[in-house]
N, C-alpha and C positions, 0 to 999 in steps of 0.2 A: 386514593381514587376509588371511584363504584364503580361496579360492571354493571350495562347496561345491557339488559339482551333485545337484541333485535327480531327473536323469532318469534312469529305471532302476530306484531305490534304493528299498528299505523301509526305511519311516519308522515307527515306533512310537510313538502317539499317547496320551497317557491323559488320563483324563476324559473319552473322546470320545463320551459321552451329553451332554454339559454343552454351557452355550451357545458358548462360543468353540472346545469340542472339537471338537464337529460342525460349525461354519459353517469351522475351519480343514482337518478333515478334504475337506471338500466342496469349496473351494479349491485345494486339493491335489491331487486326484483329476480336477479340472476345468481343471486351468492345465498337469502337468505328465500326457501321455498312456502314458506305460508307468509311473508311480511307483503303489507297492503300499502302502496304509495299512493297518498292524496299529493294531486300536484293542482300549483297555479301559478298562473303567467298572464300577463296583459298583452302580451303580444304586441310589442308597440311599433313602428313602422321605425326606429331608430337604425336599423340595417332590414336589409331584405327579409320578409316576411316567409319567404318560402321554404328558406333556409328553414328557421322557426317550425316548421309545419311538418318540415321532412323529419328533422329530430323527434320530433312526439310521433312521427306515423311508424317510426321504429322502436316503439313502447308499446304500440297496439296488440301486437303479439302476446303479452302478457293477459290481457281479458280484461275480468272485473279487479285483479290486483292493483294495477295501473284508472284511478280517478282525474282523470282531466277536467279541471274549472277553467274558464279564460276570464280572470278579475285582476284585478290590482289592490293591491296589499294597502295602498292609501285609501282604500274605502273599508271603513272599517265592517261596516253591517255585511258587504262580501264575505270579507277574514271572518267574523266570527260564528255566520250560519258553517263556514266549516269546520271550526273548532267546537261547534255546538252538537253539530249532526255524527261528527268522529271520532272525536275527542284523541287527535294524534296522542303518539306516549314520547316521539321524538320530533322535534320539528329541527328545519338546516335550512335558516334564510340567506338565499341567493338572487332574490329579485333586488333589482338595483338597477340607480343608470350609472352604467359605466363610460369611463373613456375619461382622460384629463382634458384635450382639447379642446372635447363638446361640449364641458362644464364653462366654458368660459365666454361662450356662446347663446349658451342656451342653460344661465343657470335654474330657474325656474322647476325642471326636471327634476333636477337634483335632491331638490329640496323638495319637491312632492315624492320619489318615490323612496330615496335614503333617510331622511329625515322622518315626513308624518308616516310614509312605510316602516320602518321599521320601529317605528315608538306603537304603531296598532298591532303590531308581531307580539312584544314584549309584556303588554297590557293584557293580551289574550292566554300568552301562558302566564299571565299571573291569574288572571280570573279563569281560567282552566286549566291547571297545573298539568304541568308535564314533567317530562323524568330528565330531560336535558333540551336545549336551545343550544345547537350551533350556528354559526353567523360567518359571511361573510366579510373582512374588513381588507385590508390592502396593501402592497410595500410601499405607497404613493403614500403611506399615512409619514415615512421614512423624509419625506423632501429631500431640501439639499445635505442632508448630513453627511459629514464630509468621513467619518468612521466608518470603517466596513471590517470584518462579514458586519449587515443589519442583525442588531440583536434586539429583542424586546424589551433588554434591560434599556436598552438607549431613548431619551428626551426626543419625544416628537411633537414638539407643541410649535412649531414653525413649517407648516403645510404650504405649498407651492401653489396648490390649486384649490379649489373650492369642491372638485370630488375628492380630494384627500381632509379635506376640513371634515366632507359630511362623514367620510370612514372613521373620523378620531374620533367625532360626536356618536356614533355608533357603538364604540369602543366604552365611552362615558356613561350611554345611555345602561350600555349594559351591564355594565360596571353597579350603576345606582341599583338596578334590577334585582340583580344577586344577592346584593347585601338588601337592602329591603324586605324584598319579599321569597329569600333562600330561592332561589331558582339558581341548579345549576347551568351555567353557560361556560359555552368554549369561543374565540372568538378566533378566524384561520387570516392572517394576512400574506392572502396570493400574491404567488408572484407571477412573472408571464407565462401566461398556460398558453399551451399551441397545440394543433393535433385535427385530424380530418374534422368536418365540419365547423369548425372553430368559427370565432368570429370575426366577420369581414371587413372589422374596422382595426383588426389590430395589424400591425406591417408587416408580418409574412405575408398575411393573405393579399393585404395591398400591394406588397410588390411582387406578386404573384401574377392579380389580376394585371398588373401597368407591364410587366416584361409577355403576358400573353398578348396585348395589344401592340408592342412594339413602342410602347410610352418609356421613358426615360423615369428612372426610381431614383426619389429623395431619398438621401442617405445625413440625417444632419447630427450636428456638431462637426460639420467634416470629417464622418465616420468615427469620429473619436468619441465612441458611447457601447456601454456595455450591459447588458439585460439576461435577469438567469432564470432561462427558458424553461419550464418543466412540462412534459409528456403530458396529456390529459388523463391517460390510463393510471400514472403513477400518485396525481392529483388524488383523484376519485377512491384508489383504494388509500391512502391516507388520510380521506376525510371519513369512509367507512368505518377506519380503526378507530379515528378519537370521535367516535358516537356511540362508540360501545364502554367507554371511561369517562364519567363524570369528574371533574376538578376535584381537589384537595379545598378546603376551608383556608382561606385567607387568616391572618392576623387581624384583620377588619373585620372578617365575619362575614366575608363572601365567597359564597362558590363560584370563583371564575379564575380562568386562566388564559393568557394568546397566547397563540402559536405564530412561528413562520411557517411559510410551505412553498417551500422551490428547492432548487437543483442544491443549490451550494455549490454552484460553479458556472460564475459569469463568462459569456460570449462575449467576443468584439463581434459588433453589427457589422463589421465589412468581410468577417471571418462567417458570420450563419447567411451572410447574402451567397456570398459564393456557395455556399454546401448546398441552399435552397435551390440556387441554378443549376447546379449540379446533379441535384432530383429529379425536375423540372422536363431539364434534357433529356436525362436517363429514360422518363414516361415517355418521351415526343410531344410534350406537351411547349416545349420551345426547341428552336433549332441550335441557337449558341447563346452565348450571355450578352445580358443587356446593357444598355447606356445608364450611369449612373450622373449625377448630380451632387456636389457637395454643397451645404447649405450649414449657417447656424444653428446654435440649439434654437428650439421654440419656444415660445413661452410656457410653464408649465412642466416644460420636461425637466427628466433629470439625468446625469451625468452616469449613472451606475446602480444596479441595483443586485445584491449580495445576499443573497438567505444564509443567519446562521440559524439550521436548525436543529440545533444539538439537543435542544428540549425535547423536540419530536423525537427525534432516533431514541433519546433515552426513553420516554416514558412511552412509545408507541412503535418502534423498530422502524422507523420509517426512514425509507434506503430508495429513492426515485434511483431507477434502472433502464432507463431506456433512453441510446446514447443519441444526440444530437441529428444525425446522419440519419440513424432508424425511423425517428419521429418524423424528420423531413421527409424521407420516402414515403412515410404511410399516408402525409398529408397530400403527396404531390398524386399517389396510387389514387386518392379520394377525391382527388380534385381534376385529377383524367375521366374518372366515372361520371361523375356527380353535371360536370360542364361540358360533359361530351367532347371533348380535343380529340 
């Protein structure tokens, strides 16, 4: 592996309205003191827009370090006056449409911002070279695989949903990248990141919002489903370390490597509902625990999802530290402020 130094250097960030874009942007700008974040987000009305706005207005702070564009990575002539005018030395694509169940609804999205988004990412650091591309990819790239802990070594060419198809084509794309045209890339597949501000389509925050209304929370598979939660704090400083290491040269003659990035320690959903209420209470943010509902799986989902990230820890020390119960507090502290309760 190369050591990549981040002091000095613009970084060009995207999706940096989005939750891991902004708490990695803020990191960035906080750990290294002369590095220069170019961020871009389209800002798309897929959740509440405000949200979106509050995150970047707590980057303002920073000054002229922090560059705010509002584009979309599927337009290419956008992406590349900014590659043209800054010529980042790292870039960490995180613009995406996320969610499994939305993709099956509304695939279209998909495919315009994972798909020709991310091939205008790749094209750009190849016609302006950069010192590394890291990327978001996903544990949904996993499907039904019935093996766990998820390891990278494991066959994933049976995707469940059509946002886990566009994460493996991602995966592909970068793959051909590297070996072609030597660009080193790292490619992170997250797993459920949770944490204040987070976002509003994922089911903490939903059974957040349905137990403040006094609405009755889906709980499905009949609660028999388990997802391995990771802190957003502990995220951010793990995608921080492997930006500062470029990959090792493949036997193919690529520079690329994936990672996983979660807990390494799956929750039963009927075990983190309870701890959430439990938070919840705690702020006064509810007065006792709500009516739940057991329902089937859904289409698209899946049964369990297990980070083995034994690659990380080795080559990056990466050790997520902040216990279940902590993170729910900090969410529910942010979620007393934030919606006035």
């Amino acid at each position: 592996m190369s050591n990549v130094s981040l002091n000095g250097r613009t970084i060009l960030v995207t999706g940096a309205a989005g939750f891991i874009g902004s708490f990695l942007s803020k990191k960035l700008l906080e750990q290294f003191a002369d590095v220069k974040v170019i961020a871009i987000d389209s800002i798309t009305d897929y959740y509440d827009v405000s949200l979106k706005e509050a995150r970047l207005k707590m980057l303002e702070d920073f000054g002229s370090r922090f560059n705010f564009v509002k584009g979309d990575i599927a337009d290419k002539n956008t992406l590349e006056s900014l590659f043209k005018k800054h010529k980042p030395s790292v870039v960490v694509n995180l613009a995406a449409q996320a969610g499994v169940r939305y993709s099956i609804t509304n695939p279209d999205a998909y495919i315009h911002s994972n798909m020709m988004g991310f091939y205008n990412v790749l094209e750009l650091c190849r016609n302006y070279p950069v010192e590394h591309l890291v990327f978001a990819s996903s544990s949904s790239v996993y499907g039904s695989n019935k093996k766990i802990p998820y390891s990278t070594e494991d066959k994933v060419d049976c995707p469940v949903s059509l946002y886990a198809a566009t994460k493996k084509s991602n995966e592909l794309f970068a793959y051909a990248y590297s070996k072609l045209y030597k660009i080193p890339v790292t490619g992170l597949r997250f797993f459920t990141v949770y944490g204040p501000m987070g976002r509003p389509d994922m089911a903490y925050f939903k059974f957040t919002d349905k137990l403040v209304k006094g609405e009755t929370i889906q709980i499905y598979n009949n609660g028999d489903m388990y997802r391995d939660f990771t802190y957003i704090d502990d995220i951010v400083t793990g995608i921080v370390n492997v930006m500062q290491k470029t990959p090792v040269q493949t036997e193919d003659g690529a520079f690329y490597k994936i990672y996983n990035i979660g807990n390494h320690k799956p929750e039963n959903l009927v075990t983190f509902v309870d701890i959430l209420e439990d938070c919840l209470i705690k702020e006064g943010i509810i007065k006792e625990k709500g009516k739940r509902e057991f329902l089937p799986m859904q289409p698209g989902d899946v049964y369990q999802t297990y980070a083995d990230v034994s690659d990380l820890q080795r080559d990056f020390g990466f050790n997520p530290s902040t216990p279940l119960q902590e993170g729910l507090s900090r969410f529910a502290a942010w979620y007393k402020t934030y919606y006035n309760n």
